[in-house]
C-alpha positions in Angstrom: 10.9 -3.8 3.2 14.8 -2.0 2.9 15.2 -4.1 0.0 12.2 -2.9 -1.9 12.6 0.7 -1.0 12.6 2.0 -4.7 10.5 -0.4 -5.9 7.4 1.4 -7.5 3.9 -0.7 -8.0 0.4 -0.3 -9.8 -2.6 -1.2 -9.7 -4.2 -4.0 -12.4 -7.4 -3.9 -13.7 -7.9 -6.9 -10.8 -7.7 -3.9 -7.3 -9.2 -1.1 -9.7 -12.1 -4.1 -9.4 -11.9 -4.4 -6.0 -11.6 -0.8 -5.4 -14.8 -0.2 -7.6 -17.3 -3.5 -6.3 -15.1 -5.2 -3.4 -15.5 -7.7 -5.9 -12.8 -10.1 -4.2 -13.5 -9.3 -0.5 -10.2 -7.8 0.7 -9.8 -7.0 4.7 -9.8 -3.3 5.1 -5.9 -2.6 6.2 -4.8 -4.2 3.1 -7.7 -2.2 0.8 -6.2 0.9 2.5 -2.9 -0.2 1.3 -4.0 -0.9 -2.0 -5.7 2.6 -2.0 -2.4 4.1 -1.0 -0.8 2.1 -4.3 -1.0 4.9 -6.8 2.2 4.0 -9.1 4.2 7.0 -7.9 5.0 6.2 -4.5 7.8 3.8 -3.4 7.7 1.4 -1.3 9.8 3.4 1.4 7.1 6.6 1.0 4.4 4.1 1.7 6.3 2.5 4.8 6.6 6.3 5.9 2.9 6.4 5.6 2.3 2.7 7.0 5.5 1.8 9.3 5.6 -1.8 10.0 6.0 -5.1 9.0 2.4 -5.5 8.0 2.9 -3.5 5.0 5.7 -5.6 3.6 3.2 -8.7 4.0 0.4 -6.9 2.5 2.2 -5.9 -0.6 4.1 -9.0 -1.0 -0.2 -10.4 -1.0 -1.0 -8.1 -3.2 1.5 -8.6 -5.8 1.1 -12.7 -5.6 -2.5 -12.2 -5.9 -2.3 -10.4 -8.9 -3.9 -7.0 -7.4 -0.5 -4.9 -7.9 2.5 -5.2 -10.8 6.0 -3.7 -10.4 6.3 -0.2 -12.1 10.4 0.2 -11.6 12.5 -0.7 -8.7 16.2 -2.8 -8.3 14.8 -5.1 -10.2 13.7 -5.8 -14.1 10.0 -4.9 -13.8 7.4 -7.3 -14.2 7.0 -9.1 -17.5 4.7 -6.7 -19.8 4.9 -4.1 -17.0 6.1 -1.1 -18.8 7.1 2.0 -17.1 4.6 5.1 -17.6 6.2 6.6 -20.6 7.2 10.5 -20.1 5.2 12.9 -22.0 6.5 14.0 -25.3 7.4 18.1 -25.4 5.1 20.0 -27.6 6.6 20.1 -30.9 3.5 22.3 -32.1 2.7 19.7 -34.9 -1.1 17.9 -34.4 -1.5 15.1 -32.0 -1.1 11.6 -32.7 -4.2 10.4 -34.0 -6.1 7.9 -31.1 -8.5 5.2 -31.5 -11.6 6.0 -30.9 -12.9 5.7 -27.3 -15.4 2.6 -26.7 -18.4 4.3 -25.4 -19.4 1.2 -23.0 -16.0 1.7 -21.4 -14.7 5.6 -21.6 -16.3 7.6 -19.1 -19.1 10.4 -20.2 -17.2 13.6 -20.8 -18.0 16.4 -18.4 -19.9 18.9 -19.4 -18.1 22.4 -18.6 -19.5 24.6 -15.9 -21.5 27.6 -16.9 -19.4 31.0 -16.7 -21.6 31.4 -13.6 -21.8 27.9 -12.1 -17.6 28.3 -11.7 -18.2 30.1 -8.7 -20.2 27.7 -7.2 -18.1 25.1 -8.6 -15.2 26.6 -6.6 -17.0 26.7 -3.4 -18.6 22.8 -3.9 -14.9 21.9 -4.2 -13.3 23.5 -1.1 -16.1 22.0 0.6 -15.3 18.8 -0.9 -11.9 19.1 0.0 -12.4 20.0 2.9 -14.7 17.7 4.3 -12.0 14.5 2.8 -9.5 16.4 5.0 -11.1 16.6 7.8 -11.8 13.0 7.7 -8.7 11.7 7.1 -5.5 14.3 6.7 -3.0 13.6 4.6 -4.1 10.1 3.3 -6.4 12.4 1.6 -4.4 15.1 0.0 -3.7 13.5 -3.7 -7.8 12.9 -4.1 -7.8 16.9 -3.0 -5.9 17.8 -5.8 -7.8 15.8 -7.9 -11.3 17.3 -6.9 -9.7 21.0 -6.9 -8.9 19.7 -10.8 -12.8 18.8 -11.6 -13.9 20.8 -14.4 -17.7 20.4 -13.8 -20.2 19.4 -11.2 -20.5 15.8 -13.0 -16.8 15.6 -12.6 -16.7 16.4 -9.1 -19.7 14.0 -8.4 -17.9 11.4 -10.2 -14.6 11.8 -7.5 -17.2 11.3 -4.8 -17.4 7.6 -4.4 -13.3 6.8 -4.4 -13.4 9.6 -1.9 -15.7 7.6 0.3 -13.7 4.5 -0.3 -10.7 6.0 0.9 -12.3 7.6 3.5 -13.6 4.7 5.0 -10.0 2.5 4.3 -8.3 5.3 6.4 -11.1 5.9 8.9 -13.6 2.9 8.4 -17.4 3.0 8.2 -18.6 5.2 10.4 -16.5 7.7 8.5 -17.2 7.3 5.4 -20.7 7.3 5.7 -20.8 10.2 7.7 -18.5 11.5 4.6 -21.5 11.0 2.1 -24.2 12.3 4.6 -22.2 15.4 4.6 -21.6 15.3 0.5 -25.4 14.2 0.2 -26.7 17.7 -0.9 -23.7 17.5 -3.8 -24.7 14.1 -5.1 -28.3 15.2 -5.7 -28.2 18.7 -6.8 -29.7 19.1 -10.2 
């Protein structure tokens, strides 16, 4: 895996997929790997995080199967593989107009929490967080940030499922379902 060390990868729409409906039945060391694939890390961050020569198999899988793409690494990325592009400074001026989102695709939009509701917000999120780091440390801590970001209870419920998946790629089963049992009273509060 020296060789690769820079090399950055991504998830396709083919492991966001399998992530979502384990559409394509991957074994779960190599769905934690994929899970671990975030198009930030290297390859030498994830060996840190995985040491072996089982992850150099696994990713080499991945990208043959189609599940990963090069971001940037010694090598010309992938053919239409673009790098993320870096986010313009704010020149003040409008934003560029978008397309409109298609509503089958785009996720709802959250609804913000209620000037009282933030407290409780805050508190449903440490919990949350803590409960993801208790099951599986540091594996955990970039899904952390994310919940700590949620804006609204539907946002945070919405973060609950990839944090079961990735609990139960780190830990396995058991894990993640004691994960949601604990979560349970989140998921269904009105």
């Amino acid at each position: 895996m020296e060789h690769d060390a820079h090399l950055i990868l991504h998830k396709t729409d083919k492991a966001l997929q399998e992530l979502r409906h384990r559409t394509y039945g991957l074994n779960p060391r190599v769905r934690q790997i994929l899970i671990l694939i975030d198009g930030r890390r290297s390859c030498r961050e994830l060996a840190r995080m995985m040491p072996g020569q089982e992850l150099a198999q696994c990713v080499q899988m991945l990208q043959e199967q189609g599940f990963v793409q090069r971001v940037r690494g010694d090598g010309p990325a992938d053919p239409g593989t673009a790098a993320p592009r870096p986010t313009p400074p704010d020149t003040g001026s409008a934003p560029p107009r978008q397309a409109p989102a298609d509503p089958r695709t785009s996720p709802p939009r959250p609804t913000p929490a209620a000037p009282g509701a933030t407290a409780e917000l805050h508190a449903l999120q440490r919990r949350v967080v803590r409960l993801l780091l208790d099951a599986i440390g540091p594996h955990g801590d970039e899904l952390a940030i994310r919940v700590e970001r949620s804006r609204s209870l539907d946002e945070l419920r919405a973060l609950l499922p990839a944090a079961a998946s990735v609990v139960e790629a780190v830990s396995g089963r058991p894990a993640s379902l004691r994960f949601l049992e604990r979560v349970a009273s989140i998921r269904d509060t009105p």
